[in-house]
KEZA-585185 format. One record per atom (N, C-alpha, C): z, x, y. Coordinates in steps of 0.001 Angstrom, whole numbers, plus 524288, in hexadecimal, padded with zeros to 5 digits. Layout:
! KEZA-585185
ZXY;...
***
This chain:
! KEZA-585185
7CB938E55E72D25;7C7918E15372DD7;7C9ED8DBE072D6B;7CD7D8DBED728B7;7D0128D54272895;7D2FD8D4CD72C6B;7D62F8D88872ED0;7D9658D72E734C5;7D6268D5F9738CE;7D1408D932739CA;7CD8E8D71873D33;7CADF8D3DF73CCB;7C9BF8CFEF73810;7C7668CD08735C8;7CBD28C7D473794;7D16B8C890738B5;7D54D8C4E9738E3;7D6048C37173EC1;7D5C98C81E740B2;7D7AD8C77F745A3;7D1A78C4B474866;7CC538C606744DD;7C8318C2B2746F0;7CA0A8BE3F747A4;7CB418BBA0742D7;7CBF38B6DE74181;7CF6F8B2BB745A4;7D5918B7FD744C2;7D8398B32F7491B;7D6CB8B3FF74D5A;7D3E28B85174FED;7D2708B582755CC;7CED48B2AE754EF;7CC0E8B0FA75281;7C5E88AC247520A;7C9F58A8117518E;7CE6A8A7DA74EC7;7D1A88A29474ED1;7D4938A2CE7531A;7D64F8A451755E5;7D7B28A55E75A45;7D5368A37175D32;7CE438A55575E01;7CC2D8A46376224;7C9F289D217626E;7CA6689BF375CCB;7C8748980775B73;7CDEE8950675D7E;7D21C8949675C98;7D4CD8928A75DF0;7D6D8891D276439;7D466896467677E;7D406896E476C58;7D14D892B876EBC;7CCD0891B876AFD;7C74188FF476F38;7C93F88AA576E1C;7CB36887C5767A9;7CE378836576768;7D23A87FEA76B3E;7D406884D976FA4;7D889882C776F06;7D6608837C77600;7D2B688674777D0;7CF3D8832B77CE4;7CBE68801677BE5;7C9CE87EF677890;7C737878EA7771E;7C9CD87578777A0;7CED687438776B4;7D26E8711477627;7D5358707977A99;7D585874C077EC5;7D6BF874D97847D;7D406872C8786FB;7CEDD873AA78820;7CB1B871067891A;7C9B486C567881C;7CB8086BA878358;7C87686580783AD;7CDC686218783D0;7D0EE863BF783F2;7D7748609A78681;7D6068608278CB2;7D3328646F78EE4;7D0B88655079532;7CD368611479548;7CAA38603479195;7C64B85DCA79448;7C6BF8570E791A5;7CB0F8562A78F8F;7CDDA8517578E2D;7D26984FC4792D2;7D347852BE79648;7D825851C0799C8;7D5C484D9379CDD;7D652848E879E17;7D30D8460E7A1E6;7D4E3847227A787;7D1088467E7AA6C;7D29B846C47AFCA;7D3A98435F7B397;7D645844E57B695;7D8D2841407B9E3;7D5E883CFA7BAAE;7D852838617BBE2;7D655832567BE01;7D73E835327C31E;7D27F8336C7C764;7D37F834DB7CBF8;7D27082EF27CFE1;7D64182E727D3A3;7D6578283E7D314;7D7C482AB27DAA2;7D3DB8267C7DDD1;7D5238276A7E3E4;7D8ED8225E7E6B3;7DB35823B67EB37;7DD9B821857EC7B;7DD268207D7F2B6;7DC7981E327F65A;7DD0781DEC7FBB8;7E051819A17FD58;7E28C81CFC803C5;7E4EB818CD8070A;7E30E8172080AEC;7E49C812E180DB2;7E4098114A811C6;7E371815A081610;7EA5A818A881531;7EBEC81AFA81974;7E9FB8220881845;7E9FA8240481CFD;7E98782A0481D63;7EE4182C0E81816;7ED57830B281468;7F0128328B81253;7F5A98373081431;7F4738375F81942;7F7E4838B881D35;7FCBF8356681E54;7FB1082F1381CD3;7FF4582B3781E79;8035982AF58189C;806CB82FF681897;809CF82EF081482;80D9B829DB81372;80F1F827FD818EB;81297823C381668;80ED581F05814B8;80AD181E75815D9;807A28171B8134C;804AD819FF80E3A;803EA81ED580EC4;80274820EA8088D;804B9822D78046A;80A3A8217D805C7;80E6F82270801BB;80D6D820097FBD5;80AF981AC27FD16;80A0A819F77F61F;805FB81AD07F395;8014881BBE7F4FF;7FCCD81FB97F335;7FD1E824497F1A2;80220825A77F364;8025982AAD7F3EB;8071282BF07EDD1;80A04827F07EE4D;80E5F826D47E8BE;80AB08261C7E437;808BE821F87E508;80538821117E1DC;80124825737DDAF;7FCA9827057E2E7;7FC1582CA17E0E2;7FF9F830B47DD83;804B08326A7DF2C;8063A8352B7DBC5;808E7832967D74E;8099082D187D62A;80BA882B9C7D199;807B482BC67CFB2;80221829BA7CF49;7FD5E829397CBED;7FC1082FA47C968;7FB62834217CD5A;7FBFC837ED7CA1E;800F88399A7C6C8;804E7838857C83C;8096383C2A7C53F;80A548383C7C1AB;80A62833537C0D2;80B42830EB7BC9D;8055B831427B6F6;8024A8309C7B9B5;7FD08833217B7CB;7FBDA839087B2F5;7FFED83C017B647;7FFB28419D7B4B4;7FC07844D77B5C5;7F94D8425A7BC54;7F42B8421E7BBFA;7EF9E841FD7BC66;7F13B83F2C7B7CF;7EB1D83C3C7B605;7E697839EA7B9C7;7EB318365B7BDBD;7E96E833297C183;7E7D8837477C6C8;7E457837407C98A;7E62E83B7B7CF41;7E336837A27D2C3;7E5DB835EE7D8BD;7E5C8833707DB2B;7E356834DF7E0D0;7E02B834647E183;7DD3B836D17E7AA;7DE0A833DD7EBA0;7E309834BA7EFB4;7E465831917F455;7E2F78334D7F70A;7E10882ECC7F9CC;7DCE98303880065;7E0BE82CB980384;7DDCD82C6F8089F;7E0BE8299080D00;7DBCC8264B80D8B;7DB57821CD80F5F;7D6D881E4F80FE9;7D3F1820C7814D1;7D6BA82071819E7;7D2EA822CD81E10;7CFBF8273181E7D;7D0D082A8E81AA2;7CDCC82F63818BD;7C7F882C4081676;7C8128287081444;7C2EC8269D81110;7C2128222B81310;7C2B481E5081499;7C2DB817A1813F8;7C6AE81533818E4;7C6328119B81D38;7C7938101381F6C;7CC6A80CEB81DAA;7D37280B4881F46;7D56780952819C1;7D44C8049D818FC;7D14A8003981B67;7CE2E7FB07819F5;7CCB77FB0781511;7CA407FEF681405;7C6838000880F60;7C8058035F80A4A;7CEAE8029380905;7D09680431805D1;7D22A8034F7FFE0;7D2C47FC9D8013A;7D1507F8C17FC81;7CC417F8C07F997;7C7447F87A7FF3E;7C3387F8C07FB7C;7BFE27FC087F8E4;7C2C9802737FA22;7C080806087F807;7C3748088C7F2BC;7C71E803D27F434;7C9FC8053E7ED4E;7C74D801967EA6B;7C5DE7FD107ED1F;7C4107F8197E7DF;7BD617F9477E6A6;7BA837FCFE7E97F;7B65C7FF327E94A;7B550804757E516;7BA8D805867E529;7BC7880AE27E10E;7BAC1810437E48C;7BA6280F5D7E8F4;7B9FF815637EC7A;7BF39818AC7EC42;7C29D815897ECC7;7C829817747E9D7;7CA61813D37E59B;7CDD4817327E13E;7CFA5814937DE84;7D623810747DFE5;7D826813B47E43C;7DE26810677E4C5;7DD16810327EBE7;7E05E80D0D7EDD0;7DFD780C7A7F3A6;7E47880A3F7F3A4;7E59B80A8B7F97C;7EB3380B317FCA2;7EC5F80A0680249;7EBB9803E180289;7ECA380219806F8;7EE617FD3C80908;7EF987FC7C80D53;7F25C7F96D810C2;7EEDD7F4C681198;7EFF57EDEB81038;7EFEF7EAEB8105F;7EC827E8868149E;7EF0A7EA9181A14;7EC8C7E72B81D75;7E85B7EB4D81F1F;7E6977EF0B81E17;7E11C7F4AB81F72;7DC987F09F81B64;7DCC77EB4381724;7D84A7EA288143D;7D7A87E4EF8157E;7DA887E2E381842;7D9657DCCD81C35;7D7EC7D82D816CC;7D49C7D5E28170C;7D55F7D0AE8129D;7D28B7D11080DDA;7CF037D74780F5B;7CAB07D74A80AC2;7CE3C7D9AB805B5;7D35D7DA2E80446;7D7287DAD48004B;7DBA87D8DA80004;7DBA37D3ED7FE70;7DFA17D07E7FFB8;7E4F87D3ED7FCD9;7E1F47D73F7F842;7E70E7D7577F501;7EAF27DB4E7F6D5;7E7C07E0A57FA31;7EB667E2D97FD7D;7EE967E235800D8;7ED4E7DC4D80396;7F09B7DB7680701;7F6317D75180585;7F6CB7D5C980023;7F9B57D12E7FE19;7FFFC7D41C7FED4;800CD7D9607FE38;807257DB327FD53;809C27D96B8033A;804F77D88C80853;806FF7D6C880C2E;80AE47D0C180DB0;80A917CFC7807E7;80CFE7C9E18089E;8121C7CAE780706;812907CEBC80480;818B77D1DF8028A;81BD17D0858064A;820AC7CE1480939;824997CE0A80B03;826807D50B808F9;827617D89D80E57;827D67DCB580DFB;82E5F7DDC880B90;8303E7D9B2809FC;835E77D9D880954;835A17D96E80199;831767D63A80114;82E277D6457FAF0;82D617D9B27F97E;82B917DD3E7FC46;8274F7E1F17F99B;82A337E41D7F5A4;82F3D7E5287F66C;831AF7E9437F0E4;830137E7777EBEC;82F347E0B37ED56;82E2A7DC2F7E64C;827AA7DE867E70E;825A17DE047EA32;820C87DC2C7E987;81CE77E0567E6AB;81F4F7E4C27E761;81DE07EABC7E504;81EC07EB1D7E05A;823187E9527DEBA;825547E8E37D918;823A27E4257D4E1;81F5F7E2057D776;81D857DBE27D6C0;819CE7DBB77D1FC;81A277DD017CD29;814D87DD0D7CA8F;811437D7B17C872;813357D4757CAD4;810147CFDB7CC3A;80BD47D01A7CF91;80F8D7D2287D480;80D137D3017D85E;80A257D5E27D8E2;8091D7DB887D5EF;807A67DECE7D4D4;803157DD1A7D1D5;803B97DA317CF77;7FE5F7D8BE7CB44;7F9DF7D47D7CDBA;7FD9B7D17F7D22B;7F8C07CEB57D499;7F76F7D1637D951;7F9B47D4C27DB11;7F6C07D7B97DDBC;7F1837DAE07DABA;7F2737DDA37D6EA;7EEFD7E00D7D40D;7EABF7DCB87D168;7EC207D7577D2D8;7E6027D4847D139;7E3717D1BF7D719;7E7367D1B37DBF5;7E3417D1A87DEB6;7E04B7D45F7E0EB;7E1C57D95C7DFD7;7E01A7DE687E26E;7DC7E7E05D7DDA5;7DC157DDF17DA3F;7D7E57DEB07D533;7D3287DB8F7D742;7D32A7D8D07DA0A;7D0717D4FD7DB4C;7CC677D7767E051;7CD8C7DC457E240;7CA9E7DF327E611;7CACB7E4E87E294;7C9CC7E46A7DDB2;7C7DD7E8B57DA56;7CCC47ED167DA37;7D23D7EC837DB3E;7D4977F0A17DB0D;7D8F67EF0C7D923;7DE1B7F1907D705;7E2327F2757D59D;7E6B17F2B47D894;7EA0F7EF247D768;7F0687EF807DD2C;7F1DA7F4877D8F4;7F47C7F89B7DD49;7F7AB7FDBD7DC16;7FD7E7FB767E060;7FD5F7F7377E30B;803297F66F7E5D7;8011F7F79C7EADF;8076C7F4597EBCD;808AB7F4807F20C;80B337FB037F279;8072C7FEA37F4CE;809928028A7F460;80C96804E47F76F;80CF9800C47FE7A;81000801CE8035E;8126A7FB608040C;814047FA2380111;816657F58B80104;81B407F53980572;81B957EFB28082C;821707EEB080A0E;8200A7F1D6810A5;81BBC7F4068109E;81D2E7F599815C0;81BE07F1C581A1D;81F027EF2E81DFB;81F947EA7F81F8D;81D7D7ED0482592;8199D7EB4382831;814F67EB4382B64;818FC7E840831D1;81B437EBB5834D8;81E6A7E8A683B0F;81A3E7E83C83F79;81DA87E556841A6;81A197E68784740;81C497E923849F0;819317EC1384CC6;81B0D7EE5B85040;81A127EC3E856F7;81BEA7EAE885AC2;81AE37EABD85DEC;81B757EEDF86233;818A77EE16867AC;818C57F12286B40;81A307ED6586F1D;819097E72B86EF3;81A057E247872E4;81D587DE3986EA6;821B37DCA087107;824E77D8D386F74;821DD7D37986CC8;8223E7D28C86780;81EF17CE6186674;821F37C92386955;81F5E7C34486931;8220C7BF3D86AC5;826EC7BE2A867C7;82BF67BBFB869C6;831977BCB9866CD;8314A7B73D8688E;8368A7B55986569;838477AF3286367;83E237AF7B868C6;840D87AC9F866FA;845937ABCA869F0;84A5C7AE45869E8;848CC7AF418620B;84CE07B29B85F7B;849FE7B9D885E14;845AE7BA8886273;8452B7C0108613A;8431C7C1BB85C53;83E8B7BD4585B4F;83B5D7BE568565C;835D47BCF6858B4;831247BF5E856B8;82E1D7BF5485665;82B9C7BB5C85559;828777B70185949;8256B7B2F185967;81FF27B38B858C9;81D877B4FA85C11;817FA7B8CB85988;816FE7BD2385D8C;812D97BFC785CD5;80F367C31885BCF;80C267C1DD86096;80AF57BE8386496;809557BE3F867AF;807CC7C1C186BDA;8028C7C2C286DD7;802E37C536871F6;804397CABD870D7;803507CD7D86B45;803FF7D1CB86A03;7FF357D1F386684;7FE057D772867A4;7F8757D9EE862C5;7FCB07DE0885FBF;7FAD87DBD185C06;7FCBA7DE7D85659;7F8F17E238854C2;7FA2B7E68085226;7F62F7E74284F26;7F7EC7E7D0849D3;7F5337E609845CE;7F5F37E68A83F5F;7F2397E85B83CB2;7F3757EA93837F6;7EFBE7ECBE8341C;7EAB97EB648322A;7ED667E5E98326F;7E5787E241830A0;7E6B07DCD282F39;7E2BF7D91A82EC4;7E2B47D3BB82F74;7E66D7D1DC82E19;7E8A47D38C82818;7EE447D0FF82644;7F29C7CFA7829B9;7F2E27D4A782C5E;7F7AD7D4CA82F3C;7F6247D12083460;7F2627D292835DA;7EF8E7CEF483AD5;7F3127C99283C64;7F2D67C7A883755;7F3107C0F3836A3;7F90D7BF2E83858;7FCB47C48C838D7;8007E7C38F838A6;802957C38783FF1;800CB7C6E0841ED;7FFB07C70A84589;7FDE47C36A84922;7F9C57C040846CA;7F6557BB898494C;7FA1A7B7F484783;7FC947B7958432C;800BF7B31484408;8062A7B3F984754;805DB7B7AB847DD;80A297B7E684DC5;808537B81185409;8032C7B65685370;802377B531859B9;800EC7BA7785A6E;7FF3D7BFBC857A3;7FE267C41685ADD;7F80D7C4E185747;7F7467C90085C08;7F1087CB6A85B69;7F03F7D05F857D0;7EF107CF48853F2;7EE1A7D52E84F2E;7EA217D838851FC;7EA597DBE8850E0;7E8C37DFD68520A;7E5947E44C84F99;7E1827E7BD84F29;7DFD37EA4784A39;7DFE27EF3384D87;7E25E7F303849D0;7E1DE7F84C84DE6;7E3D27FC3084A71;7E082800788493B;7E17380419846E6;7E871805E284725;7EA318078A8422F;7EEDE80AF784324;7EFA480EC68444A;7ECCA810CE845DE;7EE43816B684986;7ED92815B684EC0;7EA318102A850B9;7ED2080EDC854D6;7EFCD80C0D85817;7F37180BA385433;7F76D806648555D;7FB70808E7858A3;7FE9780EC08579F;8024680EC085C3F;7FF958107285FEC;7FC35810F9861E9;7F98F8117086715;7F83380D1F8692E;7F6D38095F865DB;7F52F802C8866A7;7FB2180136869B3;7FD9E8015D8671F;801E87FDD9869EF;803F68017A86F89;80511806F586E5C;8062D809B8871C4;8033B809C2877C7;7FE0480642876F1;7FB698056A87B42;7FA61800B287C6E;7FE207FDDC8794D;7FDD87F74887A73;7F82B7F50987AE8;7F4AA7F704876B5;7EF697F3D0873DD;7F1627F0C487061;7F5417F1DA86D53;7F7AB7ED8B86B07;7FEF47EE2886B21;8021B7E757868D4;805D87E6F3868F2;809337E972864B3;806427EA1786158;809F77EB1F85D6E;806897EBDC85772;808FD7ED5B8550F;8073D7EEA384EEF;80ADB7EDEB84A40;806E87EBDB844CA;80A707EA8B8406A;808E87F04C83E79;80DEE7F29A83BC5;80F3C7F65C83943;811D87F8A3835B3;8117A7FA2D830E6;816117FADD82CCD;818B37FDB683054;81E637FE5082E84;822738010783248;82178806AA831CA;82215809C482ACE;821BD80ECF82A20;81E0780FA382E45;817DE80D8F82FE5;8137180FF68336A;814F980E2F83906;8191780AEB83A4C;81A2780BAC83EE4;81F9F80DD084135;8213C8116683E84;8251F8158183D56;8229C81B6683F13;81FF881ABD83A6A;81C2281FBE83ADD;8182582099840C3;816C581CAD8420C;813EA81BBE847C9;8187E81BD484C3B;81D4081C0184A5B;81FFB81C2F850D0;81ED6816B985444;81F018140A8533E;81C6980FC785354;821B980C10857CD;8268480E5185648;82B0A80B5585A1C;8295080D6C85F19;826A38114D85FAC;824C78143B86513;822FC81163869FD;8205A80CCD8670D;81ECE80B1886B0D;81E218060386A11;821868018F865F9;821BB7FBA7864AD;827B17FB9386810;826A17F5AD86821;82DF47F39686B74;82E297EEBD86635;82C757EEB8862F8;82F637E9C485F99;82C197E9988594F;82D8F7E7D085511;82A5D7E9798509A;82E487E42C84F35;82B7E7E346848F2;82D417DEDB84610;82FA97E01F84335;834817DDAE840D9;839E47DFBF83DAD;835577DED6837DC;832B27DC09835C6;8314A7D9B183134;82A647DB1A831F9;82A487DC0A82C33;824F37DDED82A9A;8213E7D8E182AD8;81FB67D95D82E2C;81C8B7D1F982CC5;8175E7D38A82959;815F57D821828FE;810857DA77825B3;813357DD3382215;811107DDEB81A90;812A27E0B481926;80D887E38E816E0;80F947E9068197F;80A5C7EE0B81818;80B537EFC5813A5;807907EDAA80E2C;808D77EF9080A14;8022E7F1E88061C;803F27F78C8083F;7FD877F94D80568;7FE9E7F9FF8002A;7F75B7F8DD7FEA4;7F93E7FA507F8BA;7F5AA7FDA87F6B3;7F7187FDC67F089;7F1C6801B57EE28;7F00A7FE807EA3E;7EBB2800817E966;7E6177FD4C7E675;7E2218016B7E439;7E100800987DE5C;7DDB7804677DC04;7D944800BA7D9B4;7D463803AD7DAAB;7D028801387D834;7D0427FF957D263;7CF5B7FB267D273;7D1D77F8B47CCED;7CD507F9E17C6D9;7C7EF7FA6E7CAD1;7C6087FD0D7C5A8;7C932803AF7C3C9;7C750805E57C88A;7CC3780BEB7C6DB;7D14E80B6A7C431;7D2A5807957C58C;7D9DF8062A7C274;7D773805A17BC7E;7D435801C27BC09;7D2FE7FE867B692;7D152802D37B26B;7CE598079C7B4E5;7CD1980AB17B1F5;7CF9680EDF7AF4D;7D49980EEF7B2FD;7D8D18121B7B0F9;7DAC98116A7A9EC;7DD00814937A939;7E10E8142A7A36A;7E4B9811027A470;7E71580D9D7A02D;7ED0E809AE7A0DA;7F06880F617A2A7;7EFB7813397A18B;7F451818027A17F;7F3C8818E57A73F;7EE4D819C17AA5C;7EE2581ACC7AFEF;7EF6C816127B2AC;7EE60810707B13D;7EE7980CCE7B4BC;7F43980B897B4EA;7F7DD80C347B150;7FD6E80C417B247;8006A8105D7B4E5;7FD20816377B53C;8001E818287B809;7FD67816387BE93;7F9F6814CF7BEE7;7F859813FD7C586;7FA8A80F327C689;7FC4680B227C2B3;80053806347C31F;8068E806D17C5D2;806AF80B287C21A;80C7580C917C2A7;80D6080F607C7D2;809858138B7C8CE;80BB0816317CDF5;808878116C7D1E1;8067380E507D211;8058880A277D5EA;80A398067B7D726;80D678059C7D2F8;81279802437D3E6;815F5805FE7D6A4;8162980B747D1EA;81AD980DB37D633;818EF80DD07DC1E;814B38108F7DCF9;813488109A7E345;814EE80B9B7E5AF;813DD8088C7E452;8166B8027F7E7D7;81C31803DC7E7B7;820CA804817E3B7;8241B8033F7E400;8255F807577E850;8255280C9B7E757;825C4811257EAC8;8266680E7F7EFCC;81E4A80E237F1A1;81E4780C577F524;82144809E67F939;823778053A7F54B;82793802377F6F5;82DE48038A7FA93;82E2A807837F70E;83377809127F8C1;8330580D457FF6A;82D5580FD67FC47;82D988134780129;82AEF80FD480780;82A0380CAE8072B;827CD80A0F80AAB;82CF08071780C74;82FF38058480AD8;8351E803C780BB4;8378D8080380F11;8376580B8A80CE2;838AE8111680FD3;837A0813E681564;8320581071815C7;82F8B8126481C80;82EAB80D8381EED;830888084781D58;82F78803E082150;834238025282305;834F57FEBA826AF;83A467FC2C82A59;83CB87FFE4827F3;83E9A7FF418235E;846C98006282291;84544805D181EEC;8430B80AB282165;8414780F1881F8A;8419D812B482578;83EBD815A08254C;83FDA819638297F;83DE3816B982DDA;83A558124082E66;838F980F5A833F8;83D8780E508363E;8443A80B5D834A0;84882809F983674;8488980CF983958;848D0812AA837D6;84C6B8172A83A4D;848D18187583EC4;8442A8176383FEC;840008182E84405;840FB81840848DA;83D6A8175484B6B;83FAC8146485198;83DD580DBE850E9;83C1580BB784EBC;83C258066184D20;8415C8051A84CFE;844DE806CA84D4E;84ADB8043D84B5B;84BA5801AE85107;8499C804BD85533;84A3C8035185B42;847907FF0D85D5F;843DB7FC7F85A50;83FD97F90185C02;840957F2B185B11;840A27EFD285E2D;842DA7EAEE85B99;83F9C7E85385853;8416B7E57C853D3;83F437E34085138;83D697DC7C8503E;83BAF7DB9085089;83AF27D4D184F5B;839357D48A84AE4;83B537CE8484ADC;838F77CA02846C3;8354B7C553846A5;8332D7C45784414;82E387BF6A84556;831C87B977845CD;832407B6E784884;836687B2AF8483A;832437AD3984279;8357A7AACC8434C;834C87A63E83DDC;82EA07A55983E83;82E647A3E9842D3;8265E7A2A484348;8223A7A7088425E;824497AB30843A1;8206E7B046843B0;820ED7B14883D66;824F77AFA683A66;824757B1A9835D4;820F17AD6A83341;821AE7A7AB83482;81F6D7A5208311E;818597A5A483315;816977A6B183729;812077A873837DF;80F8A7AC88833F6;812747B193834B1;811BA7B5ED83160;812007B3F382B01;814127B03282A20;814F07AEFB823CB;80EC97ABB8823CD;80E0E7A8898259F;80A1B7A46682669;804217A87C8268F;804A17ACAD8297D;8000F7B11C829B8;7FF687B2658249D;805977B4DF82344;804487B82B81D8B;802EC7B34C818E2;803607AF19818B4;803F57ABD0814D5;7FCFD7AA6B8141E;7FB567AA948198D;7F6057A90681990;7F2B87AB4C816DE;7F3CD7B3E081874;7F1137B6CC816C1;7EF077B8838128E;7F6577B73E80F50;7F6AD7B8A68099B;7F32E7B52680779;7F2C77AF5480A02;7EFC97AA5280732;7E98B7AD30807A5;7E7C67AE4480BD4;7E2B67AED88099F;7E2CD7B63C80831;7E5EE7B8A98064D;7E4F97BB3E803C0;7E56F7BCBC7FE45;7E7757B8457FD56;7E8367B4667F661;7E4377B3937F6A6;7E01A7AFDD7F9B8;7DB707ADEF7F7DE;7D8297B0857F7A9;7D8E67B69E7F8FD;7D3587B7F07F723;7D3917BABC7F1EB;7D8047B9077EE4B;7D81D7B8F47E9C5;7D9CE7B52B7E6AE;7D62E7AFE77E6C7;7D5177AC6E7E461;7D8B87ABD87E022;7D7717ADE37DBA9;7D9EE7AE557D677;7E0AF7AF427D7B1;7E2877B2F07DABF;7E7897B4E57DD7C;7EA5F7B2E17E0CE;7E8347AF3B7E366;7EB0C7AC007E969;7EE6B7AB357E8FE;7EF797A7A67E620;7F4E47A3EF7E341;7F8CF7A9327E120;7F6A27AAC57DE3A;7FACD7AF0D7DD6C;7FE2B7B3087E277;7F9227B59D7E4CA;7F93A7B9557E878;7FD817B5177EE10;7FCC47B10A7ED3A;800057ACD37F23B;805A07AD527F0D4;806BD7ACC17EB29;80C437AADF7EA8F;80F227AF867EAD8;80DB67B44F7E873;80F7A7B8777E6D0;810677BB537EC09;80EE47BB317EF9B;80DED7BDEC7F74C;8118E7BA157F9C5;80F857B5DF7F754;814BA7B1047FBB0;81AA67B3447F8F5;81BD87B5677F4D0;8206C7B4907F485;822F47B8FE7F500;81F147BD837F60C;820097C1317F704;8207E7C28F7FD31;81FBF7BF1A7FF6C;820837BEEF805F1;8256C7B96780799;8288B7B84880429;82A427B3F9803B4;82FC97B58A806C8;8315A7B35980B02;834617B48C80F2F;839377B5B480C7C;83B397B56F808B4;840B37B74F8072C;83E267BC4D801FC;8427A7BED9801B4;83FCD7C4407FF98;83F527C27A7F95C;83DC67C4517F618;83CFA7C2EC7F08F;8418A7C5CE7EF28;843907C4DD7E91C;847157C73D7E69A;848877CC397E7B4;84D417CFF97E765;84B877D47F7E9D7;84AE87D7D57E293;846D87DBDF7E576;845877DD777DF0F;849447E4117DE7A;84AEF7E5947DAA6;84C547E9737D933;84B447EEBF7DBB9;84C037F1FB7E026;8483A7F58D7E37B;847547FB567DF39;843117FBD47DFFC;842B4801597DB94;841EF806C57DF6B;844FF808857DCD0;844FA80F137E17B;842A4811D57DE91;83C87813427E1B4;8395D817037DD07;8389481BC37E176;8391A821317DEA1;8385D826487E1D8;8324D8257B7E413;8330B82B3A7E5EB;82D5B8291F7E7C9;82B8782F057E2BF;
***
């Protein structure tokens, strides 16, 4: 009876210690918090791996540095939202981060379009800039959202032609005359209209058919996308020098940022810088002096804007940046000096280059 009386005992302690020790599983289960689930869209189709390369970095640094915690839902914008309407459905909070190209939001976001004043020869400083970095992040606070970086920085915007633009004496480029351009959107427009030519608005999917049927002369284009388009196929002349610089960025709804932990908002800080720097290198990697050299572009002649065409083009951009300082009052003065000197015809210091994996 006392052995059966014992062996009662330790299984009741046993069992008691059983049910202890799933109570304690359980409520470690039901203490685990769950993921922050945080959305993201682009401009471009999620198909277009090379312009979604840093959304895409990004994304996996926020989870794996996270452990996590963080999980990131990337869309492509044309699946949901026209890409016009990419800024303001982040500053609306329909998404929390957004991912796009400068001249697709025309004047109603001045602050997306400011990395365009970058002298594309700058950009390595301008990424690494946390000055720059910080007044960006208060003018872009100023349309309810958060700078995350230039996340396609440096990619320098050519022309392409299909008709010989007007040339100088010495075989440079006088203007633009008597040629239809087509460009991305008003920004770029201006540049165009100060060379005596006619901008143009025309979807990109049909631009090599546009020129290929001589509706228009020619088109501004980052190089990687006119690489990828085959694009020497059917131009006779392109511009040696980026006179546009295409630099998209990312932007998170700043109430969503604010609400984060100091522990989450430094890791979405941190993989926002690396993505720029990345960015950086790999975009270096697919423009002019990357696999475009080796193209059939190597066969195509190139020009230059002679002394007047440049000081036009400076006189355009100088204007733009001016009233796109003013529509941040408090910022102008700042946002003027900091863009002028960053477009300032001799290159700035050269800075230290950082080689980060991908």
């Amino acid at each position: 009876m006392e052995k059966k009386g014992a062996l009662r005992l330790l299984g009741g302690v046993c069992l008691v210690f059983i049910l202890i020790a799933t109570s304690l599983s359980m409520a470690n289960a039901q203490k685990a918090p769950e993921p922050i689930k945080l959305t993201m869209i682009s401009a471009w189709p999620l198909t277009d791996l090379a312009i979604n390369y840093s959304p895409r970095q990004f994304k996996k640094y926020v989870e794996a540095w996270s452990g996590g915690q963080i999980q990131v839902d990337f869309k492509g914008g044309p699946e949901v939202v026209a890409f016009p309407e990419i800024p303001k459905i982040v500053e609306r909070g329909m998404f929390d981060i957004g991912y796009t190209c400068p001249p697709y939001v025309g004047s109603q976001y001045p602050a997306t379009q400011l990395y365009n004043f970058v002298n594309p020869r700058n950009m390595r400083l301008a990424v690494r800039d946390e000055k720059l970095w910080d007044l960006m992040d208060r003018v872009t606070r100023t349309h309810g959202m958060t700078f995350l970086g230039a996340w396609q920085g440096d990619i320098p915007a050519f022309y392409l032609f299909a008709k010989k633009p007007t040339l100088d004496k010495d075989g440079r480029i006088s203007s633009f005359k008597g040629l239809k351009i087509r460009t991305p959107g008003p920004f770029a427009s201006d540049f165009i209209t100060a060379l005596e030519g006619t901008p143009v608005t025309m979807h990109p999917g049909e631009v090599y058919e546009g020129i290929r049927r001589k509706l228009i002369d020619g088109t501004m284009l980052p190089m990687n996308s006119a690489v990828q388009g085959r694009y020497w196929e059917i131009i006779t002349h392109l511009t040696r020098e980026g006179i546009f610089l295409f630099s998209s960025v990312g932007f998170m709804n700043a109430n969503v940022f604010d609400k984060l932990s100091p522990e989450h908002k430094k890791i979405i800080m941190a993989a926002a810088k690396e993505t720029s720097y990345v960015a950086y290198n790999y975009v270096g990697a697919i423009t002019w002096d990357g696999f475009s050299s080796k193209a059939g572009f190597k066969d195509v002649p190139a020009l230059f804007l002679n002394e007047k065409s440049q000081q036009a083009i400076t006189k355009a951009r100088e204007t733009k940046l001016n009233a796109f300082a003013a529509a941040v009052p408090s910022l102008s003065k700042e946002i003027v000096e900091k863009f002028k000197a960053y477009y300032s015809g001799e290159d700035l210091p050269i800075a230290t280059e950082v080689s980060i994996g991908n």
